[in-house]
C-alpha positions in Angstrom: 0.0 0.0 0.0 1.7 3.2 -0.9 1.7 6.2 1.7 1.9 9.6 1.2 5.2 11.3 1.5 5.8 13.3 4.4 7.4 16.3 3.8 8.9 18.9 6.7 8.4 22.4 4.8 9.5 25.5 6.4 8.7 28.7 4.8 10.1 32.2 5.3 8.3 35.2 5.9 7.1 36.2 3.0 5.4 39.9 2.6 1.6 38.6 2.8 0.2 41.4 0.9 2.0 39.9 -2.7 0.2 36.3 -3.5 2.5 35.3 -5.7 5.6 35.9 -3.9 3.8 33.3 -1.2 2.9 31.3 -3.3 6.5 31.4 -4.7 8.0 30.4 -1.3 5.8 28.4 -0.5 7.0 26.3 -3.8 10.5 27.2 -2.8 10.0 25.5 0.6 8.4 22.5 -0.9 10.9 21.8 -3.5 13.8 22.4 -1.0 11.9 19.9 1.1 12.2 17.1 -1.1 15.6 17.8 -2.2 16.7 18.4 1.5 18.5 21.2 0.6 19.2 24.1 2.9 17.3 27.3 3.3 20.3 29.2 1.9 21.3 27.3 -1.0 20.8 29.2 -4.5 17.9 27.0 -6.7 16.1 29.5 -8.4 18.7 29.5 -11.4 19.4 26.0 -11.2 17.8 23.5 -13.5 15.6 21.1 -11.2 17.6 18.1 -12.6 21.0 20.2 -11.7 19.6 20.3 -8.0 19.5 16.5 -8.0 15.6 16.4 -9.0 14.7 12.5 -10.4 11.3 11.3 -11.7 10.6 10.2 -7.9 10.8 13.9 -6.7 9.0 15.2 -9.5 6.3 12.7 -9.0 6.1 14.1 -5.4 6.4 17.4 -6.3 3.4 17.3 -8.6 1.3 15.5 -6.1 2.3 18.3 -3.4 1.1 21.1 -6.2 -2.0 19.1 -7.1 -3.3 18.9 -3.5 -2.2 21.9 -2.1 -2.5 24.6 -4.8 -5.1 22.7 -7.6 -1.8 23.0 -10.1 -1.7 20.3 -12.7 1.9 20.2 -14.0 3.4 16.7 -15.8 6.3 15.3 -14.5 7.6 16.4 -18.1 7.0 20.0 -17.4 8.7 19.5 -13.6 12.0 18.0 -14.9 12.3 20.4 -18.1 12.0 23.1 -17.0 14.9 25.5 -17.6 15.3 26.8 -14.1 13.5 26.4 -10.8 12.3 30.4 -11.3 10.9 29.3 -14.9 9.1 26.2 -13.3 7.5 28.5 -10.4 6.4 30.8 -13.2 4.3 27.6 -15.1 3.2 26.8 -11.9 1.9 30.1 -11.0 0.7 30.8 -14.2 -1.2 27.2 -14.2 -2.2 28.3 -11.1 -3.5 31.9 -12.3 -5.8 30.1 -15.1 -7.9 27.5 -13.1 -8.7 30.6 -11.4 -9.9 32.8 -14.5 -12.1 29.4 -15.2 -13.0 29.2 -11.5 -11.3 25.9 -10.9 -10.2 27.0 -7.1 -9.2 24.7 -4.5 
């Protein structure tokens, strides 16, 4: 029987009047979570398969968008992306469109 993954996510303060900014850390936080990389380290140039990103984590990663934010990325999208910044902008733009249809969770 498979389990869901549980992931520790810690998120810095982000300034709560700018959505997408959380919503940006908040994806920062997660991703670092399942890479178990530290607060400090520098993703958000970084290719997701540079940071050590496999199938597994992407998998993980798009359950983890899917439940907590109603984004439907493919694993594809997840591991091609050209940077961690240029994922977070699919996501939040993925994110930005089920909302214009009224898809909100």
């Amino acid at each position: 029987m498979l389990r869901q993954p549980q992931i520790q996510i810690e998120i810095q303060n982000p300034p709560p009047s700018d959505p997408e900014a959380v919503m940006r850390t908040e994806l920062e936080a997660i991703l670092r979570a399942i890479l178990h990389l530290a607060p400090d380290a520098p993703i958000r140039s970084r290719t997701p398969g540079d940071l050590g990103l496999t199938s597994l984590g992407a998998i993980t990663l798009q359950y983890k968008l899917q439940t907590d934010w109603g984004i439907e990325l493919s694993v594809g999208d997840i591991l091609e992306a050209e940077t961690v910044d240029t994922l977070f902008a699919l996501a939040i733009a993925q994110r930005a469109a089920c909302q214009q249809e009224g898809i909100v969770i």
